[in-house]
C-alpha positions, 0 to 999 in steps of 0.5 A: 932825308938830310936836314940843312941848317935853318938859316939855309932853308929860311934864307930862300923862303923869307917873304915880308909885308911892311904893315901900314898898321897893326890891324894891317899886320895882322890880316896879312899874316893871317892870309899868309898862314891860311895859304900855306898848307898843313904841313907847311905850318907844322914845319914852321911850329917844329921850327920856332920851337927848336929855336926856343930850346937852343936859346934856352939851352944857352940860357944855361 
């Protein structure tokens, strides 16, 4: 399986919400994570953190 850089894979699956307020905010992204499926939030945990480890890295 090829890999593709984040931003090609993040770029077709961006989805946003314009909260009205935080209580907002936070129920839509707690319907958002709830609907995607478990492998689905593991891809994004994997993703965020090999995102901290670059900017850490240049941090350096």
């Amino acid at each position: 399986m090829t890999r593709k850089p984040q931003h090609f894979r993040r770029g077709r699956r961006i989805v946003a919400h314009v909260a009205r307020d935080y209580a907002d905010a936070e129920d839509w992204d707690l319907e958002f994570w709830q609907k995607q499926t478990p492998q689905q939030r593991l891809s994004a945990l994997v993703a965020i953190r090999e995102d901290v480890a670059k900017v850490k890295g240049r941090r350096r």
